[in-house]
C-alpha positions as CSV (number, residue, x, y, z in Angstrom):
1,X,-14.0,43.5,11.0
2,X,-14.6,45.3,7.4
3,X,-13.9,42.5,5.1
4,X,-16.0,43.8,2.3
5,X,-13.3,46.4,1.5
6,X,-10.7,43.5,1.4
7,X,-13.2,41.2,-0.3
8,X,-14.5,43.9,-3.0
9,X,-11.2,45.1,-3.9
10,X,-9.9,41.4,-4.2
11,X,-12.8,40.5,-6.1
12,X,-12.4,43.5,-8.4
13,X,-9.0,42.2,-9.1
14,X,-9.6,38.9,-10.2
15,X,-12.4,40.1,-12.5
16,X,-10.5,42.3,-14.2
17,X,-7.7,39.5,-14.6
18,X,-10.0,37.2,-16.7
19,X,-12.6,39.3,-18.1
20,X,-13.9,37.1,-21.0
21,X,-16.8,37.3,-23.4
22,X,-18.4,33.8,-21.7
23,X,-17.1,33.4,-18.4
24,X,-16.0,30.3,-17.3
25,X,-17.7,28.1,-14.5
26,X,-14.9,28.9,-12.3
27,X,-15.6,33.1,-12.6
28,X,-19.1,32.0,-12.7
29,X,-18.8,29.7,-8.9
30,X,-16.5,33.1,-7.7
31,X,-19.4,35.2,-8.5
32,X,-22.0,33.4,-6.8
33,X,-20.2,32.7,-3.9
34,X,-19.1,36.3,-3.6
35,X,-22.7,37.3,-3.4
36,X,-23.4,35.1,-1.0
37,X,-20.9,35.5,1.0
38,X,-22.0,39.5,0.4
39,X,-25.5,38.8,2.0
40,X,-24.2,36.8,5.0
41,X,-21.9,40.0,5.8
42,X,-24.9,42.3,5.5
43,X,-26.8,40.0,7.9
44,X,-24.5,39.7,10.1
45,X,-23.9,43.2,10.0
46,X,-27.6,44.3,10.7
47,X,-27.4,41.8,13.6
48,X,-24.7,43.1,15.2
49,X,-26.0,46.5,15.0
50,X,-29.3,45.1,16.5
51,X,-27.0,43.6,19.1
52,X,-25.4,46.8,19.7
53,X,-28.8,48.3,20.7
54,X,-29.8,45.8,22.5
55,X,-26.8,46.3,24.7
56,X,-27.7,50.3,24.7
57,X,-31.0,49.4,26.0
58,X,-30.1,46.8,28.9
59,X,-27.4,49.5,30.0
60,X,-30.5,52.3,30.3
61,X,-33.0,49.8,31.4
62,X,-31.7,46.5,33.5
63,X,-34.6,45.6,35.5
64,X,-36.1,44.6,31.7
65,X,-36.2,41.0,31.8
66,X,-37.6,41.3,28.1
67,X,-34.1,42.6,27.3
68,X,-32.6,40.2,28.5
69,X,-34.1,37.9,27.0
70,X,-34.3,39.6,23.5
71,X,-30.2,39.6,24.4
72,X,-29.6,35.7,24.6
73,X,-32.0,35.2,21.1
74,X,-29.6,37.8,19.7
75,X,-26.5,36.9,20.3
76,X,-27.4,33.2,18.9
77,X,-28.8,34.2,15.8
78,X,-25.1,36.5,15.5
79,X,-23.1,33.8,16.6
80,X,-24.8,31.6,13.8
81,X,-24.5,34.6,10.9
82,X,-20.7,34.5,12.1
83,X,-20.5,31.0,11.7
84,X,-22.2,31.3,8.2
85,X,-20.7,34.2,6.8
86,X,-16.9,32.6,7.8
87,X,-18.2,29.6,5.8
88,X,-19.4,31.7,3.0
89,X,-15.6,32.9,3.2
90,X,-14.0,29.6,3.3
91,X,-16.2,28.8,-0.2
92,X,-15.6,32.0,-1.6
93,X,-11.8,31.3,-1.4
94,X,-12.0,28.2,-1.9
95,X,-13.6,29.1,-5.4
96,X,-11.3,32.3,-6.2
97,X,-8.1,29.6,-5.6
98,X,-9.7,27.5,-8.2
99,X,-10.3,30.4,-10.5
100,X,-7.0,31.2,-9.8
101,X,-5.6,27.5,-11.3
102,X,-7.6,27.6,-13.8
103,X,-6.1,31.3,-15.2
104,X,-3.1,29.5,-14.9
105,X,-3.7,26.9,-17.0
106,X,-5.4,28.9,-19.6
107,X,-1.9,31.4,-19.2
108,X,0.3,28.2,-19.8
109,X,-1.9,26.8,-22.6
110,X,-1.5,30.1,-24.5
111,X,2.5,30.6,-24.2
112,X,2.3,27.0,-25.4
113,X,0.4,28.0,-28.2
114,X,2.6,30.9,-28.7
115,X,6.2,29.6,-28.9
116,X,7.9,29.1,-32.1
117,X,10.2,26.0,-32.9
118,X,13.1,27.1,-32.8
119,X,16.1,25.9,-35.3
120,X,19.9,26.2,-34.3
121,X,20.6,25.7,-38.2
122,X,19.1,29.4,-38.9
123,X,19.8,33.0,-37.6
124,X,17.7,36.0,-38.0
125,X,14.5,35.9,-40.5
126,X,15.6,32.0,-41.7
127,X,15.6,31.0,-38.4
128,X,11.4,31.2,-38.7
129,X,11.7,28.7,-41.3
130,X,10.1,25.1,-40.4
131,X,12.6,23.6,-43.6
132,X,15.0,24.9,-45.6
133,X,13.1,25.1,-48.7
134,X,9.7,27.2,-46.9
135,X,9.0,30.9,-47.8
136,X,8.1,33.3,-45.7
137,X,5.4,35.6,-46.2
138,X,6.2,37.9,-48.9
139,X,8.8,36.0,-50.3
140,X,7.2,34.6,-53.1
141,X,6.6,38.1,-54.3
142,X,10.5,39.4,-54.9
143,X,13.2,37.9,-57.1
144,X,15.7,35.2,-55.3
145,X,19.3,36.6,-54.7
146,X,22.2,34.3,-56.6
């Protein structure tokens, strides 16, 4: 279960994609819930390993009732990280798929932004005229042809 590989590498991704000077609320919700979900993982990881001693312990020691005990308190507080850190997932997807639309729009608003009119009535340079009668830059410069 090493999701922090998957998560970190995803994560990387996505920051690289919209690496801004001011980052948007969307990066800014990815981020935080990547670090929570981050410290839920680690938690749950240090339980588990406690877990796994636990287990080591009972298996040398049986006639422990303390052990036993220490087992049952255990494997609650795990099954509760699990339950937390899948949560912490589900949010931290939840935002990156929001991050994700929001790229998009931003994407769409600058190919808007970035297509020229285009005029049937003119080929090659004329055709980045808005009217017949505009100049170009550098036009103004150089004599008209007759």
């Amino acid at each position: 279960m090493r999701y922090t590989t998957v998560a970190s590498l995803f994560f990387s991704a996505f920051l690289l994609a919209g690496c801004t000077s001011h980052p948007s609320p969307q990066q800014t919700m990815v981020d935080d819930r990547y670090m929570v979900y981050k410290d839920t993982y680690e938690a749950y990881a240090d339980a588990e390993s406690k877990y796994l001693n636990l287990l080591f312990n009972i298996e040398r020691m049986p006639e422990e009732e303390e052990l036993w005990i220490m087992k049952r308190e255990q494997m609650l507080e795990l099954m509760q990280l699990r339950d937390l850190m899948l949560q912490a997932r589900a949010d931290l997807d939840n935002a990156m798929q929001e991050w994700e639309t929001h790229m998009i729009e931003l994407q769409g608003e600058a190919k808007k932004a970035k297509i020229k009119q285009y005029n049937p009535n003119f080929t090659g340079r004329d055709a980045d005229r808005t009217s017949p009668g505009q100049l170009l830059p550098g036009e103004a410069d150089r004599p008209r042809k007759r």
